[in-house]
N, C-alpha and C positions, 0 to 999 in steps of 0.2 A: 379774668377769663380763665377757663380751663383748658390745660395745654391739653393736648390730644398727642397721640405715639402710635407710629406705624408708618407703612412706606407709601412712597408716592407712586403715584403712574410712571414717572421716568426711571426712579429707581428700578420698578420690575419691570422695565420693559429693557433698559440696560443690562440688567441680568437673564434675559431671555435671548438678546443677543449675544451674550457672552456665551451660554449653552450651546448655542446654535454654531457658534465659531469653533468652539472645542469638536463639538459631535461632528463636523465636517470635515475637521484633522484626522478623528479617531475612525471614521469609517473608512478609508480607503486601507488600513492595516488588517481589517479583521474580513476583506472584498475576497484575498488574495489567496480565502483560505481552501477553496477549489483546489487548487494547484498542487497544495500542499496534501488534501484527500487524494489525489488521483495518485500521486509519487506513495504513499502510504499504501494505498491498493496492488498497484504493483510489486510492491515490499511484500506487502501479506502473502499474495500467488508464488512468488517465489521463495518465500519461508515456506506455505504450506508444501511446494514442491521437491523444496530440501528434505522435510519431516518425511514424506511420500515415498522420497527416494530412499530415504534410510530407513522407513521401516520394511519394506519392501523386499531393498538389500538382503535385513535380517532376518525375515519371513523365505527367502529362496537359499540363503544359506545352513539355515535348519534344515528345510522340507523341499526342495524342487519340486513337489507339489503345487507348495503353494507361493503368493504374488504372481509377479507376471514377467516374462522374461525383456531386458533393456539391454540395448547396443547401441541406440543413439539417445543424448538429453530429450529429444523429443519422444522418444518409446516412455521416458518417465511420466509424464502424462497418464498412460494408461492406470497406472498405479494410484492415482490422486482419482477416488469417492466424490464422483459426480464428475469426474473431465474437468477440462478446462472450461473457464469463464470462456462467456463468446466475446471475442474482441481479440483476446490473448493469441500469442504463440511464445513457440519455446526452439533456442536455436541451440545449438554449438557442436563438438566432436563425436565422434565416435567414444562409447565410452567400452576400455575395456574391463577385462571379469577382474571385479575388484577393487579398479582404480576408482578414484574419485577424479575428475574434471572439473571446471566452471562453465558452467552452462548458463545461458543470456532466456529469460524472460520478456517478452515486449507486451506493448500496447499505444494506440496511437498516440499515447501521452505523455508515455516515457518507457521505461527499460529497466530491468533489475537484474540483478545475477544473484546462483544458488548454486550450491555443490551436487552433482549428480555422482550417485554410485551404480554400477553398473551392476551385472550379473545375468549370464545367459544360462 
């Protein structure tokens, strides 16, 4: 007789259970990755706010011409090329001429903070 070589039905059907048990492990890790976008979004508005504020800063320390005059983290806003994202706000002190502050970024999903520099 001639042997023959190759797998059975239960062989691949055992190893198709096996895939099936792994991939059910592996996808609740990669579900969770939302979360982890929305905390980065808020990161990003708050870096670009930082960048905003310090260019800004340096633009009205030249030229009181030019940027746009800040006294509170929220006037820094003005300063960031297209406003804020809708959903966003921006909290914290009074900032005076010069200082630098920590200023709070939110959104319904979480919360960042960025350094605001001032200058009226």
């Amino acid at each position: 007789m001639k042997k023959e070589s190759g797998f059975t039905l239960i062989e691949l059907v055992i190893v198709i259970v096996i895939l099936g048990i792994l991939a059910a492990v592996a996808i609740p890790q990669f579900i969770d990755l939302r979360s982890d976008a929305q905390t980065a979004a808020v990161s990003g508005v708050g870096g670009a706010l930082a960048s905003a504020s310090a260019i800004n800063y340096a633009a009205r320390n030249a030229n009181t011409a030019k940027g746009v005059s800040v006294a509170t983290c929220a006037d820094v806003t003005a300063a960031l090329q297209g406003g804020l994202p809708s959903g966003y706000g921006v909290t914290g002190p009074t900032i005076g001429n010069g200082s630098a502050v920590v200023c709070s970024v939110t959104a319904s999903f979480g919360t960042a903070t960025f350094t605001g520099l001032g200058i009226t």
